[in-house]
MDAnalysis code that builds the backbone (N, CA, C; Angstrom):
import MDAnalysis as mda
import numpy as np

u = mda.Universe.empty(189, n_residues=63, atom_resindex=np.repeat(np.arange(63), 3), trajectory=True)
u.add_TopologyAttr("name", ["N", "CA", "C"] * 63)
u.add_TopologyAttr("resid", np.arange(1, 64))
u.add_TopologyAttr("resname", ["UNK", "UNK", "UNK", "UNK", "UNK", "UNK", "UNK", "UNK", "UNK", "UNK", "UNK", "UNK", "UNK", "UNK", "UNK", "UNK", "UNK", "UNK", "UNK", "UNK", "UNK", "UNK", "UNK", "UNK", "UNK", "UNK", "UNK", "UNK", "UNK", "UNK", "UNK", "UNK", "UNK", "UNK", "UNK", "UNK", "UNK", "UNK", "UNK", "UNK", "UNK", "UNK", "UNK", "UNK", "UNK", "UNK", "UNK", "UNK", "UNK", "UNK", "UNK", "UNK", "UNK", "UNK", "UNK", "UNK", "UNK", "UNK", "UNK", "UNK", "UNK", "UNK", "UNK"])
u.atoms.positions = np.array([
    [0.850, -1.171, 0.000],
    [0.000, 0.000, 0.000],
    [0.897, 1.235, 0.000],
    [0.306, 2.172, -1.077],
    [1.308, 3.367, -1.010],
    [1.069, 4.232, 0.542],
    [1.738, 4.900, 0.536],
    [1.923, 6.047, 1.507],
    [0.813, 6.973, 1.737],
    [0.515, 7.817, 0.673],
    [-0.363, 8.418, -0.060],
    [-2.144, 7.940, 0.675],
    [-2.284, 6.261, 0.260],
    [-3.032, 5.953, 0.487],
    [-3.282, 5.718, 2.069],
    [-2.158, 5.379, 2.404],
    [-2.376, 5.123, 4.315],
    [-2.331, 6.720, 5.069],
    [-2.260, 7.844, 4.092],
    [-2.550, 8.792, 5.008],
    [-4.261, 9.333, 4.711],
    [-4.077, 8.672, 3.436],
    [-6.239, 9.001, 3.155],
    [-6.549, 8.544, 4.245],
    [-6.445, 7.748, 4.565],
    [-7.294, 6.535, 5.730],
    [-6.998, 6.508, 6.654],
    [-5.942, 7.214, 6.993],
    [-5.775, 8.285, 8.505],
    [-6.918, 9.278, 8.444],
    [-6.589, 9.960, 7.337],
    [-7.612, 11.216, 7.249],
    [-9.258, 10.739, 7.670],
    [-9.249, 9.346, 6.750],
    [-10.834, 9.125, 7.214],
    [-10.962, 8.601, 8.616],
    [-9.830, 7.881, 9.370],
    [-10.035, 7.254, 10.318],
    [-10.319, 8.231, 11.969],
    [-9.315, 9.337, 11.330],
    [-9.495, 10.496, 12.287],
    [-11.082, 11.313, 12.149],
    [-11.271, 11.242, 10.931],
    [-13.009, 11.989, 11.741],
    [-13.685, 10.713, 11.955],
    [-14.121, 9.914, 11.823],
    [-14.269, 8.807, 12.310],
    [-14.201, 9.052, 13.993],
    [-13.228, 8.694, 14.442],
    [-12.552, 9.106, 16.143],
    [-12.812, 10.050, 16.227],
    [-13.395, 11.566, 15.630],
    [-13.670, 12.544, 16.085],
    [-15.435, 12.385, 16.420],
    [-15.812, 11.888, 15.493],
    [-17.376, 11.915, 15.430],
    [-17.403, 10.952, 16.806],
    [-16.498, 9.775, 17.095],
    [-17.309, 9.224, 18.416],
    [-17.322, 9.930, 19.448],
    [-16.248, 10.897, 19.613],
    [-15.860, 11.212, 20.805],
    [-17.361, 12.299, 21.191],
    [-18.099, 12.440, 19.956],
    [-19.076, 13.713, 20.380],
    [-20.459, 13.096, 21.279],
    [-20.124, 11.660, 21.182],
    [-21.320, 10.411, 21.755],
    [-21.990, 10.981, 23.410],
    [-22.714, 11.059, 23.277],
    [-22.910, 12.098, 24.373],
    [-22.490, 11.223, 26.290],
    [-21.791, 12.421, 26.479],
    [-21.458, 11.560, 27.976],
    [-21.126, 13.016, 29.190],
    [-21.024, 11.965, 30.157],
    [-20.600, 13.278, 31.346],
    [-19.535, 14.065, 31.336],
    [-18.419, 13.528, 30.959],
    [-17.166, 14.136, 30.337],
    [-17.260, 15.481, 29.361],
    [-16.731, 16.468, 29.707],
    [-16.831, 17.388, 28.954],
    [-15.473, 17.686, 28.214],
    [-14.530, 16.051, 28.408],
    [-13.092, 16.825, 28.209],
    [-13.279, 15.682, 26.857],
    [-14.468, 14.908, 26.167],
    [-14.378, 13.968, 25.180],
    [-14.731, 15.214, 23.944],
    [-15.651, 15.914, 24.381],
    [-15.907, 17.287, 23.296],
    [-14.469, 17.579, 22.616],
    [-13.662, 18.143, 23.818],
    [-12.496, 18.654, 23.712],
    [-11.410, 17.942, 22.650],
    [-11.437, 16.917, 23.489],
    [-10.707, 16.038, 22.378],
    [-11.579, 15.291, 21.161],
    [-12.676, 15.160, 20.945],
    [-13.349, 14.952, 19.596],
    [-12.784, 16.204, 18.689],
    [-12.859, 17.767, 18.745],
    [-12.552, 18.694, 18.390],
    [-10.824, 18.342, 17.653],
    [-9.938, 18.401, 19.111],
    [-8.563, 17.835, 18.504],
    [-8.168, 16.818, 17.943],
    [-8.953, 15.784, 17.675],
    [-8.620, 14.763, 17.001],
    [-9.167, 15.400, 15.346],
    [-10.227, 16.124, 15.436],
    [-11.045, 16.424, 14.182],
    [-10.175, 17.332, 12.939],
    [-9.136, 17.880, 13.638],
    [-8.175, 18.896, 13.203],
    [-7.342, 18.258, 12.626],
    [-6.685, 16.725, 12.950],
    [-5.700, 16.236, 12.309],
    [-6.366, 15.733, 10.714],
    [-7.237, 15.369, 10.903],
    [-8.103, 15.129, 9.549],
    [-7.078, 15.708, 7.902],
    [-7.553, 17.154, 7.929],
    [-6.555, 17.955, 6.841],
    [-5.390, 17.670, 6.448],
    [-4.328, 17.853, 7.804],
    [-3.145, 17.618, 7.649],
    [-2.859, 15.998, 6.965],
    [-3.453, 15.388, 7.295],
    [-3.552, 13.517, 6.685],
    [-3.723, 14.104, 5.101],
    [-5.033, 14.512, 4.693],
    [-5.261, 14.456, 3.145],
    [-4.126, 15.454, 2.448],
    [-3.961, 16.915, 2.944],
    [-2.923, 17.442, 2.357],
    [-1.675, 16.804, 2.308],
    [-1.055, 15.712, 3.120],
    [0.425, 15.461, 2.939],
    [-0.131, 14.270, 2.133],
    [-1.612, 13.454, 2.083],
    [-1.639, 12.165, 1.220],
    [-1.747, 12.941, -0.710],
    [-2.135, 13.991, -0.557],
    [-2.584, 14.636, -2.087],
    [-0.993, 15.243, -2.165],
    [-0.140, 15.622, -1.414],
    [1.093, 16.278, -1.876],
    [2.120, 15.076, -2.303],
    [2.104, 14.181, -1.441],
    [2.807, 12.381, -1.896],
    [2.447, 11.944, -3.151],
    [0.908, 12.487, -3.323],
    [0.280, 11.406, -4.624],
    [0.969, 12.291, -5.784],
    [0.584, 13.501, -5.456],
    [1.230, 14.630, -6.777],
    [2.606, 14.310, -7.300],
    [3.274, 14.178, -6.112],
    [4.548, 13.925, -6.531],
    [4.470, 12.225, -7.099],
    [3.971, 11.460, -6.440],
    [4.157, 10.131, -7.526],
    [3.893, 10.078, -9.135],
    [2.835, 10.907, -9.003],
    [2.317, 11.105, -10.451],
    [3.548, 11.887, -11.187],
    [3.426, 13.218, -10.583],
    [5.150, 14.044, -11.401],
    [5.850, 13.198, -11.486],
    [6.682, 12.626, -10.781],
    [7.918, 11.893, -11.263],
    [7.485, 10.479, -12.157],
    [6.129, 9.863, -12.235],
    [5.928, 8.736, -12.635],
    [5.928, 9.273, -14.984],
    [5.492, 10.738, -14.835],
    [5.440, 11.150, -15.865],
    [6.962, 11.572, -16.342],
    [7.959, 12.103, -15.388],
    [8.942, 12.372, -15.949],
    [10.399, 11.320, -16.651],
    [9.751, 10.018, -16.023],
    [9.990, 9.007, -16.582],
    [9.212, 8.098, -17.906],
    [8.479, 8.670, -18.565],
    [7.716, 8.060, -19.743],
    [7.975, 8.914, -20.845],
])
């Protein structure tokens, strides 16, 4: 599995873990961290779309 692809599926796996944490409970510190987990989301797809770009560039500069 490329790289690329295991950070998509970070990306999805993290809102995923964000959406449970909003499950309603007495804890007001699961909000908190549903929120911070929800943030890493981006950073996953931007470095998986900047990996893929570059596979593709260099996969073309070889053909």
């Amino acid at each position: 599995m490329k790289l690329h692809n295991v950070l998509y599926l970070l990306g999805f796996a993290s809102i995923l873990a964000s959406a449970s944490q909003f499950i309603p409970s007495e804890s007001s510190d699961r909000e908190r961290n549903g929120l911070f987990i929800g943030h890493w989301a981006p950073t996953f797809f931007i470095l998986g779309k900047i990996l893929e770009d570059k596979e593709v560039q260099g996969r073309g500069l070889l053909e």
